[in-house]
C-alpha positions in Angstrom: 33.1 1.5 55.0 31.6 0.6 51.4 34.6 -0.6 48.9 36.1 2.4 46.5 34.3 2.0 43.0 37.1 1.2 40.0 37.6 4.9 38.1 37.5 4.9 34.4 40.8 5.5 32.6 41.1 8.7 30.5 42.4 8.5 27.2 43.4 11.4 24.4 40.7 10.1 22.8 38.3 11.0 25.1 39.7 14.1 26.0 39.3 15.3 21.9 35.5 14.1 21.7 35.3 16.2 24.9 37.3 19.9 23.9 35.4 19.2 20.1 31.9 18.7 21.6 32.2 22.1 23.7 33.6 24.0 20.6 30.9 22.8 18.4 28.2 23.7 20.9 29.7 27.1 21.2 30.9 27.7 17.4 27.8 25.7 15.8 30.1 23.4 13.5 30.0 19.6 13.8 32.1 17.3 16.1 33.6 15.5 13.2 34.7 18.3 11.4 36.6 19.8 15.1 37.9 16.6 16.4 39.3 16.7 12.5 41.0 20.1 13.3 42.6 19.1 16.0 44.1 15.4 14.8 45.5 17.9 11.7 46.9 20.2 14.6 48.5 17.6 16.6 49.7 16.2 13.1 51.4 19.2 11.8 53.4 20.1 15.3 54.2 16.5 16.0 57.7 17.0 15.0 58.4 19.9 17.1 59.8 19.0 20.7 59.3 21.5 23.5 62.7 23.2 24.8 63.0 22.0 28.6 65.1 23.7 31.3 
């Protein structure tokens, strides 16, 4: 049986350039200016904590 290849870690960074890639092939706008949208998002509601059970 061959040896299992080493998977590539997936970081938040990736993960942005992914989501803003989709949206800007759907909306027509740039990359930069969504993956700039969503750094201001997850700036704004960094201070809010989620309530848990």
């Amino acid at each position: 049986m061959p040896a299992r290849k080493a998977t590539k870690t997936v970081t938040k960074a990736m993960i942005y350039r992914s989501v803003a890639s989709s949206s800007a092939i759907e909306t027509g706008e740039s990359t930069e200016v969504i993956e700039r949208k969503l750094e201001d998002i997850k700036r704004r509601f960094a201070k809010i904590d989620l309530v848990r059970d």
